[in-house]
C-alpha positions as CSV (number, residue, x, y, z in Angstrom):
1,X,52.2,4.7,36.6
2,X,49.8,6.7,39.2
3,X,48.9,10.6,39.1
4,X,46.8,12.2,41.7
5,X,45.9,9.5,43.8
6,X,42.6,9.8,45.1
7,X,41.0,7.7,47.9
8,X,37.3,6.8,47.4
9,X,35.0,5.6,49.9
10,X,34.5,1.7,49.9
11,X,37.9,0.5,49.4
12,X,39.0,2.3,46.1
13,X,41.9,4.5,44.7
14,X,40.9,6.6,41.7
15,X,44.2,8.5,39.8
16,X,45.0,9.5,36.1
17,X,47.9,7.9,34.2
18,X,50.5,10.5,32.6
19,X,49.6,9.3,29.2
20,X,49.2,12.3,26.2
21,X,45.2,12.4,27.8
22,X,45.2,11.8,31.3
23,X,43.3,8.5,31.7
24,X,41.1,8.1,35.0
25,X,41.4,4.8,36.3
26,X,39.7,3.1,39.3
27,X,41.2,0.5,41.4
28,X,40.3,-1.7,44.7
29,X,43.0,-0.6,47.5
30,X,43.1,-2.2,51.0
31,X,42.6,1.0,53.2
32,X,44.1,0.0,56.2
33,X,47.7,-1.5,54.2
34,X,47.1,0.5,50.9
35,X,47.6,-3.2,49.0
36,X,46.1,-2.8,45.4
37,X,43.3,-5.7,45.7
38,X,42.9,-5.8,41.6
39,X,43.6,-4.3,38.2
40,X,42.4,-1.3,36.9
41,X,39.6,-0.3,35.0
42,X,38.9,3.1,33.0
43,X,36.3,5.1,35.0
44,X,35.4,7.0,32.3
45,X,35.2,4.5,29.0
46,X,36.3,6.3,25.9
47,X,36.5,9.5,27.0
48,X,39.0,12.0,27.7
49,X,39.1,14.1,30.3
50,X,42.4,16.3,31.0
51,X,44.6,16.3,33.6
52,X,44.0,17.1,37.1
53,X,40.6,17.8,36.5
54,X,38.7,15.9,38.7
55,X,37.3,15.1,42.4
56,X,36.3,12.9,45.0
57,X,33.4,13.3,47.3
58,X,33.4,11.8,50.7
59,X,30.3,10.1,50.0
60,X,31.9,8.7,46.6
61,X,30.7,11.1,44.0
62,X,32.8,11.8,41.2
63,X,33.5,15.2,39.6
64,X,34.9,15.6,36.3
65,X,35.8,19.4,35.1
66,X,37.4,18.8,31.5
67,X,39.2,21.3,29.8
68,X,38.0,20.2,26.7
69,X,34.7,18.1,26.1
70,X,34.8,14.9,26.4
71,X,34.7,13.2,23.1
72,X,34.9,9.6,22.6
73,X,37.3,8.3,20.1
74,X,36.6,8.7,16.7
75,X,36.8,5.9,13.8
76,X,39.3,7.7,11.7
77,X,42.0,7.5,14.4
78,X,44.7,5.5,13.4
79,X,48.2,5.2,13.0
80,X,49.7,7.4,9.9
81,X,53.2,7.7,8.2
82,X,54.3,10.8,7.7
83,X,56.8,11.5,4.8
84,X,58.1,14.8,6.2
85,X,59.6,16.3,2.7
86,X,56.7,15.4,0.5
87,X,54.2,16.9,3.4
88,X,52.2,13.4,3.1
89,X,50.8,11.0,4.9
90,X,49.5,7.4,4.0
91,X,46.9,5.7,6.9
92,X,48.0,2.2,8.2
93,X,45.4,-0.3,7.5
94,X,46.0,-2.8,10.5
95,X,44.0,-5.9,11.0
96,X,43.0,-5.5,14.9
97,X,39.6,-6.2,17.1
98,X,37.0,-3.8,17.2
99,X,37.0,-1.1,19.6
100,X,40.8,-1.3,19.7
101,X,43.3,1.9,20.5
102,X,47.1,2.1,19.2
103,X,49.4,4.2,21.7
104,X,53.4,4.5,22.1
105,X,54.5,4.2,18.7
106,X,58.4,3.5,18.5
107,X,60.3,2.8,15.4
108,X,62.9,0.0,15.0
109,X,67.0,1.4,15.2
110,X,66.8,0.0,11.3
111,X,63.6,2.0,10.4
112,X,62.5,-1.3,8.9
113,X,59.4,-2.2,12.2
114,X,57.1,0.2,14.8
115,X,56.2,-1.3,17.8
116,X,53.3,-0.2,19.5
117,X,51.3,-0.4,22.5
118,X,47.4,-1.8,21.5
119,X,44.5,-1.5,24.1
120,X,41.6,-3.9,23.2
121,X,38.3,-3.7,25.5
122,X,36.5,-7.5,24.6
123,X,38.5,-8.7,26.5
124,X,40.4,-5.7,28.7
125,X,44.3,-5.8,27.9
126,X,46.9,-3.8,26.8
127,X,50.0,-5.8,24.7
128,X,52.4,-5.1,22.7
129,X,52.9,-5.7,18.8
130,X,55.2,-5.0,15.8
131,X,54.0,-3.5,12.9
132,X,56.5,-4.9,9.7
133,X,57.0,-1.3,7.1
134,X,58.1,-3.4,4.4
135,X,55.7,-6.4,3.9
136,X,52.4,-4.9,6.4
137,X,52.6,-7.8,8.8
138,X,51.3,-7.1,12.1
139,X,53.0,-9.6,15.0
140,X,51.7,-9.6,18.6
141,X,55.1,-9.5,20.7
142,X,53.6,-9.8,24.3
143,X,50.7,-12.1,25.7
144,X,50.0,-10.7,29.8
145,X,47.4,-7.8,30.1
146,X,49.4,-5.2,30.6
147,X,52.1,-4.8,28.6
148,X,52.7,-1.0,27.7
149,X,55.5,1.5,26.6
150,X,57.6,-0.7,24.1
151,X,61.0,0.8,23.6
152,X,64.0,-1.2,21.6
153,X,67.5,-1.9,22.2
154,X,69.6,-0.3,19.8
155,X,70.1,-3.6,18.1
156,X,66.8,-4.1,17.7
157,X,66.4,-7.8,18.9
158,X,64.9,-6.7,22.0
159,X,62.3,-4.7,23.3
160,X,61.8,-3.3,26.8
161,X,58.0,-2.7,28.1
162,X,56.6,-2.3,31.1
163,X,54.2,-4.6,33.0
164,X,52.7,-5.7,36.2
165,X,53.8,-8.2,38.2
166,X,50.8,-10.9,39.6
167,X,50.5,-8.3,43.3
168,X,49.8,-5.1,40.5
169,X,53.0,-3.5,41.0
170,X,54.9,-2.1,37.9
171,X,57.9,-3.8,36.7
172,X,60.4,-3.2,33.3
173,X,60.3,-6.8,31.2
174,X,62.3,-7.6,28.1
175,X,61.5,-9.8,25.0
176,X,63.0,-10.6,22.0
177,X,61.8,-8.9,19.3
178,X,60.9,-12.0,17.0
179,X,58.4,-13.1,19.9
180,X,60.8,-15.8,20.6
181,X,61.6,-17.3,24.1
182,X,60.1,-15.8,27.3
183,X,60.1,-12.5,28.3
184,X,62.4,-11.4,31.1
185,X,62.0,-8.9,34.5
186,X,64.7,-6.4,34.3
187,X,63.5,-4.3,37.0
188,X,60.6,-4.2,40.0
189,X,58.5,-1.1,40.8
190,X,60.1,0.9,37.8
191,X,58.5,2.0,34.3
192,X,61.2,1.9,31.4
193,X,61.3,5.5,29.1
194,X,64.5,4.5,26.8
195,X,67.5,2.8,26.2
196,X,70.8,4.7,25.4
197,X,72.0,4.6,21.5
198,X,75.2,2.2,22.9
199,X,72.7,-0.1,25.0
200,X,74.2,0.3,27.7
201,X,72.0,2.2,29.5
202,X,68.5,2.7,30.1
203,X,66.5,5.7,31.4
204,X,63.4,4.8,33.8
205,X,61.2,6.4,36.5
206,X,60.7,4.6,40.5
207,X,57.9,3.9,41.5
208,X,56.6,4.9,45.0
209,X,54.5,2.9,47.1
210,X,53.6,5.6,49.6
211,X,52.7,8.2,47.5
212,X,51.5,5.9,44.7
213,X,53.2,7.2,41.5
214,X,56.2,7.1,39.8
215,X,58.6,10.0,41.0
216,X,62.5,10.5,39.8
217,X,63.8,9.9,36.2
218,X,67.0,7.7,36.9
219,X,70.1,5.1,34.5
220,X,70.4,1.9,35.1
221,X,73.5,0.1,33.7
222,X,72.6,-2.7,32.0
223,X,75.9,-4.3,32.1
224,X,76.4,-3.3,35.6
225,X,73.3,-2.8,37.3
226,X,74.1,0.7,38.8
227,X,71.6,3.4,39.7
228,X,72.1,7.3,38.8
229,X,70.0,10.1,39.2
230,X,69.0,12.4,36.5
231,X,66.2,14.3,38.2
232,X,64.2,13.8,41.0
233,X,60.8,14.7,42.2
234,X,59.1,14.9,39.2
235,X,56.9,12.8,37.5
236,X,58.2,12.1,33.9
237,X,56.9,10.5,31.0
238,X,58.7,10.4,26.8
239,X,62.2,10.6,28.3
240,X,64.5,10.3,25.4
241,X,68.4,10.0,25.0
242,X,69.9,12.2,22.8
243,X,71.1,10.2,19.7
244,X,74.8,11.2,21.1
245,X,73.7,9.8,24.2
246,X,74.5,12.9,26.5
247,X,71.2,14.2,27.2
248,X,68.0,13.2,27.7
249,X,64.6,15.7,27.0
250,X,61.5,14.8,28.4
251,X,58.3,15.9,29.6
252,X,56.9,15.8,33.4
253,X,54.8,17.2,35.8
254,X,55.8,18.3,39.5
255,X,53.8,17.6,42.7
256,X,51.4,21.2,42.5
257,X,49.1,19.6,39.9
258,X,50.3,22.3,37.5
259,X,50.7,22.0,33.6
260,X,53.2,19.8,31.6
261,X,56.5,21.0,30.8
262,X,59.6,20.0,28.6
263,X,63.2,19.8,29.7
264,X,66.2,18.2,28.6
265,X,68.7,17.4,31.2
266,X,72.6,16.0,30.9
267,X,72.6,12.3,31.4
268,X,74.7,13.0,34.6
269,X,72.0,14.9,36.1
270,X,74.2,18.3,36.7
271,X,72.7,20.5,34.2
272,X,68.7,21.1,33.9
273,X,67.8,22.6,30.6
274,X,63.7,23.8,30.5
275,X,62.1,24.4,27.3
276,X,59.6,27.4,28.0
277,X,56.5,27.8,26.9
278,X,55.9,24.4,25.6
279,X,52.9,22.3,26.8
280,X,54.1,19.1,25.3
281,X,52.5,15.8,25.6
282,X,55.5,13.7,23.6
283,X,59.6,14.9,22.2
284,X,62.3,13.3,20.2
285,X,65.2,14.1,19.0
286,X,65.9,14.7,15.5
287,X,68.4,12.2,14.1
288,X,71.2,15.0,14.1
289,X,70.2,16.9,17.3
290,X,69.4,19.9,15.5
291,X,65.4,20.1,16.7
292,X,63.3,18.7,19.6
293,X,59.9,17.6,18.3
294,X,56.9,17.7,19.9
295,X,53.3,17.4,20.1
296,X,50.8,19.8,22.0
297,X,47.3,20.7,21.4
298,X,46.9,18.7,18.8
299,X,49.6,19.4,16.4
300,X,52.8,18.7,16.4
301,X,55.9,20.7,15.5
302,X,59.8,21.1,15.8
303,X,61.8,23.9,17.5
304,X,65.9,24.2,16.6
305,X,68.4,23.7,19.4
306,X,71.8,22.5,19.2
307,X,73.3,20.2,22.3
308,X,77.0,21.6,22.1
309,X,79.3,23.7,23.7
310,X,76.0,23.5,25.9
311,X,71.9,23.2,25.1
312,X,70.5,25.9,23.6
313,X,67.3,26.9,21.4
314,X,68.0,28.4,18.3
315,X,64.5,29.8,17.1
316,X,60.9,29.7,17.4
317,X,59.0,26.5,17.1
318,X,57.2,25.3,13.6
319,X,54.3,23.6,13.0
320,X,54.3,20.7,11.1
321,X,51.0,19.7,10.7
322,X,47.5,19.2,13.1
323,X,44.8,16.6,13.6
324,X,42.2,15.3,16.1
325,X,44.0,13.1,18.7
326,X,47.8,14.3,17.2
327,X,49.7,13.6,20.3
328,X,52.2,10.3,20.4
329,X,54.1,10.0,18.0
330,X,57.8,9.0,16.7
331,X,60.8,9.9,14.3
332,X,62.4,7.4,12.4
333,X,66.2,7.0,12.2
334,X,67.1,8.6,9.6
335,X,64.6,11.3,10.4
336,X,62.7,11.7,7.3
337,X,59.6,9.8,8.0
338,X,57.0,9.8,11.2
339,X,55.1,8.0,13.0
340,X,51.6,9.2,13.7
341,X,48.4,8.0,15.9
342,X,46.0,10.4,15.2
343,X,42.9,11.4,12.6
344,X,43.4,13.0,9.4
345,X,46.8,15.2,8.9
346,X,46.5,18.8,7.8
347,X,50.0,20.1,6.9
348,X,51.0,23.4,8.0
349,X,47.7,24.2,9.2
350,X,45.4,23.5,12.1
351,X,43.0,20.7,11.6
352,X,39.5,21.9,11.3
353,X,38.8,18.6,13.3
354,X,39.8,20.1,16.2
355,X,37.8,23.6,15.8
356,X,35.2,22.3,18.1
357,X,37.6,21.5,21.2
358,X,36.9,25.0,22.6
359,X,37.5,25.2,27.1
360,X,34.1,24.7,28.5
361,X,33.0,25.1,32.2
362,X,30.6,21.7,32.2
363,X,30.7,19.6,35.4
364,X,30.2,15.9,34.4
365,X,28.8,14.6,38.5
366,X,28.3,10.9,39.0
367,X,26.2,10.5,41.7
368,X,27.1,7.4,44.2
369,X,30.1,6.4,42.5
370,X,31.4,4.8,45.4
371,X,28.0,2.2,45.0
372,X,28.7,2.3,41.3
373,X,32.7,0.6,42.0
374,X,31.4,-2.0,44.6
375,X,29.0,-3.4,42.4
376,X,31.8,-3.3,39.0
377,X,34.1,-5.2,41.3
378,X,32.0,-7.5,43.5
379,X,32.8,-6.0,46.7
């Protein structure tokens, strides 16, 4: 998934991927065929810059304009569950390589397993794995290097992910959820978001070769295989079905660079539905549609809605609780626990964590970065 494409001199492309943090990645690019000639690789390791907030020289310098510091990740972030009615949350203690991040926590339909996407750095991959809630075993589910974005079937004996194919293009796999049998390409040049509470559906973005990013949020029957468009132009990441199936809320970003925002939109693409003045990074859907959760700025919180005659917000937003890092997250089924990757949770408060985090005007300049690239890929 590409945002902001950037050509850099020497055969490269660097652009940020529309994750809670905006990672810069670098990758070789033929420039007369704009082929990918590799993988990518983090320009900036362990650090997190913000969205849009960077440039390209024509000599190959980088500029990096954060809106926040950057701040490499801390020890204590980890994945947490949240018991929502007793305002507490117990740390998960997973066995994993050093240096390793958890991202895209997504329960189980049974409540009972979170899968999760794990980033490891010795070596570089990305896979996915399935964390067991009842008896804290930890199962790796895929075994290429860049397996991302699990989401389950409704069933839960599958679970969609997205990958690369052996040219670097994005594809949507599927693999059964006991890591049995061989995984299975259900789409090309497509990035799965969610499958629809009767499994019959799922809810995915295209992927662009010309402009090098994903663009659209479309349905695909599974039974089928017919296309429908829910929204186009936009750049869309957390796209959720409603549990009812009828909607789906989401968060994107349109072609002017601007901030993130949050709509829900009917699953027949007729009816747009913003949610104003919300900068979120993740939503779900509370088990009985009666709040949209979401995380922004470090905290996360709920705001009430209700989906019928038509969707509508009832109130103002609540905050549940803050942390360092609290951005992806899920609900679980029966919606009274969370799922949590983040530092320590302060209920109902704003993580003093975080009181550091102020804007800043620093310009982080990498001189000859162009050099820098041809040397880190042999070219």
């Amino acid at each position: 998934l590409i945002m902001n494409p950037v050509y850099v001199a020497g055969g490269f492309l660097a652009y940020q991927q529309p994750n809670d943090i905006g990672t810069l990645v670098v990758r070789p690019v033929d420039s007369q065929t704009g082929e990918f000639l590799g993988q990518p690789r983090e320009a900036l390791e362990n650090h997190f810059p913000n969205f849009y907030q960077f440039g390209v020289t024509p000599k190959g310098d980088l500029l990096v304009v954060p809106e926040q510091r950057s701040i490499s990740i801390p020890l204590d972030v980890k994945l947490h569950l949240i018991d929502q009615e007793e305002a507490s949350s117990i740390p998960v203690e997973l066995v994993l390589a050093e240096e390793t991040r958890i991202y895209s926590v997504r329960y189980s339909p049974d409540g009972s397993q979170i899968a999760m996407s794990i980033r490891t750095s010795q070596p570089r991959e990305d896979y996915i794995g399935v964390y067991d809630i009842q008896d804290g075993s930890f199962t790796r589910l895929t075994f290429s290097q860049r397996a991302t974005f699990p989401a389950w079937s409704p069933d839960g004996k599958q679970v969609y992910y997205d990958d690369e194919d052996t040219t670097g293009m994005p594809r949507i796999m599927r693999q059964d959820a006991v890591a049995a049998g061989l995984p299975e390409e259900v789409m090309k040049n497509a990035l799965v978001h969610d499958v629809s509470p009767d499994g019959n559906m799922m809810v995915f973005s295209t992927f662009d070769m010309d402009l090098s990013r994903s663009i659209d949020l479309k349905l695909y029957d599974l039974e089928t295989g017919d296309i429908s468009l829910v929204v186009s132009d936009l750049t869309v990441w957390s796209a959720q079905f409603s549990p009812d199936g009828s909607h789906v809320a989401y968060v994107y970003r349109g072609e002017n660079r601007g901030s993130n925002h949050s709509q829900v939109s009917s699953v027949d693409g007729r009816r747009h539905y913003p949610v104003p003045n919300i900068e979120a990074n993740d939503m779900r859907w509370s088990p009985d549609e009666s709040f949209l959760y979401f995380s922004s700025g470090g905290s996360v919180s709920r705001i009430p809605i209700r989906t019928t005659p038509s969707f509508q917000i009832l109130g103002e937003a609540e905050v549940l609780y803050s942390s360092r890092f609290a951005s992806e997250f899920d609900l679980s089924p029966n919606g009274n626990m969370m799922a949590q990757v983040s530092g320590a949770i302060a209920f109902g408060a704003v993580s003093s964590d975080s009181e550091d985090e102020s804007p800043t005007s620093r310009v982080m300049w990498l001189q000859n970065w162009s050099d820098h690239l041809s040397r880190e890929f042999g070219k």
